[in-house]
C-alpha positions in Angstrom: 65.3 -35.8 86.7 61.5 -36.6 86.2 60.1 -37.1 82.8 56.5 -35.5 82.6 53.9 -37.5 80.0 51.3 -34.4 79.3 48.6 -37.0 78.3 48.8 -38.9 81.8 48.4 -35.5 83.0 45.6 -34.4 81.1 44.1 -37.7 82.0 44.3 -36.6 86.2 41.2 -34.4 86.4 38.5 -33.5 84.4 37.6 -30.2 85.5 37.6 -27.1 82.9 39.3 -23.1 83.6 41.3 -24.9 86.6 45.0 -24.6 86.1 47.1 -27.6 87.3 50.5 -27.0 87.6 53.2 -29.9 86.6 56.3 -28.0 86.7 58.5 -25.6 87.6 61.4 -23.5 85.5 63.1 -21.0 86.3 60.2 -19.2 88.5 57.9 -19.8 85.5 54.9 -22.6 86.5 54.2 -24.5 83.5 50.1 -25.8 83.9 47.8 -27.7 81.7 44.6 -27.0 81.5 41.3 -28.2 79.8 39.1 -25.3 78.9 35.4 -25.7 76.9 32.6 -21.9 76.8 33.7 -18.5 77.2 36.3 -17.4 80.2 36.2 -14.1 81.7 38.1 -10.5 80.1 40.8 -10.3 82.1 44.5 -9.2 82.1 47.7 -9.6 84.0 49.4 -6.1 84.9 52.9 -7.4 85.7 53.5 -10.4 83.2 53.1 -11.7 80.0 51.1 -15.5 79.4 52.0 -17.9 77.3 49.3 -20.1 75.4 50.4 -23.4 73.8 47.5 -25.7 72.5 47.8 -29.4 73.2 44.6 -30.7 71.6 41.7 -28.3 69.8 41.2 -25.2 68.8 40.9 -22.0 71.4 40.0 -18.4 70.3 41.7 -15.8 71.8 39.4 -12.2 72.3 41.4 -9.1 72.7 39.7 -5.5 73.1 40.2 -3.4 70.3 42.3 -5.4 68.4 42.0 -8.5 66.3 40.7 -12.2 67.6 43.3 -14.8 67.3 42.4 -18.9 66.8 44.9 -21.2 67.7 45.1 -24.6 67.0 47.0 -27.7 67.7 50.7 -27.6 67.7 50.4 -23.2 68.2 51.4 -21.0 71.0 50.6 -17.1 71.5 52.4 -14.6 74.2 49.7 -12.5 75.2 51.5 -9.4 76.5 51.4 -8.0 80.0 48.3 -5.3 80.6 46.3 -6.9 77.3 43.1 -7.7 78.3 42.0 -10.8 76.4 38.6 -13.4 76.7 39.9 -17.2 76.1 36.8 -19.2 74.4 36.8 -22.8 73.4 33.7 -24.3 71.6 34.5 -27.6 72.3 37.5 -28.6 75.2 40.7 -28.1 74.2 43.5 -28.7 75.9 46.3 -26.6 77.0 49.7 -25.7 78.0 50.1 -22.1 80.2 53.4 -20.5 81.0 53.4 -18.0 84.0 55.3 -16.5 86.5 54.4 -17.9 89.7 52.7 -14.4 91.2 50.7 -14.5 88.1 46.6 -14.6 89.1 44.5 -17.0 87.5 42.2 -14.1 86.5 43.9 -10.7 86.8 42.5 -9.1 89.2 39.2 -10.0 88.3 37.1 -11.9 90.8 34.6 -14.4 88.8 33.0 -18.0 90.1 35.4 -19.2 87.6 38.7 -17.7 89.3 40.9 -19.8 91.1 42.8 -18.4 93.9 44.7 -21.7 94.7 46.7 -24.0 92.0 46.7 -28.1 92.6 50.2 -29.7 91.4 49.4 -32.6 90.1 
């Protein structure tokens, strides 16, 4: 057994909308990410995506239904098939739960999609 220090993680890489993963559980990758701007609207068909906000505050767009701002400390389960626009106005760090055949961007193709995952 391994523990895992999220800050020395965060402190790895500087890169933004680039999921790194640092574990495994169950099937489930848990990743960390730093985000700052707008993402892309995307969804994922087949699972549901866990949000948990290390440091800052993201918004959370969702078609045709209310915008949802999280902050530090707060997690949201978006729900399989919602499509949903992740913005941050300033980086914010955070904490992604995912199956492991989840795709970074649905299966939307943008310059910010990644198709493979460093472990770091």
């Amino acid at each position: 057994m391994k523990k895992i220090n999220l800050k020395e993680k965060f402190l790895l890489f500087e890169d933004h909308w680039s999921p790194k993963i640092i574990a495994e559980l169950n099937g489930q990758l848990i990743k960390v990410a730093k985000v700052k701007g707008e993402f892309v609207w995307h969804d994922h068909a087949n699972e549901d995506e866990l949000f948990m906000i290390i440091k800052g505050s993201l918004r959370i767009e969702f078609k045709e239904k209310e915008t949802v701002v999280l902050n530090e400390g707060e997690i949201l389960i978006v729900p399989r098939g919602i499509e949903h626009k992740p913005v941050a106005e300033e980086e914010v760090w955070l904490m992604l739960f995912e199956p492991r055949s989840t795709k970074h961007t649905g299966t939307v193709k943008n310059k910010l999609t990644q198709t493979k995952q460093e472990k770091i």
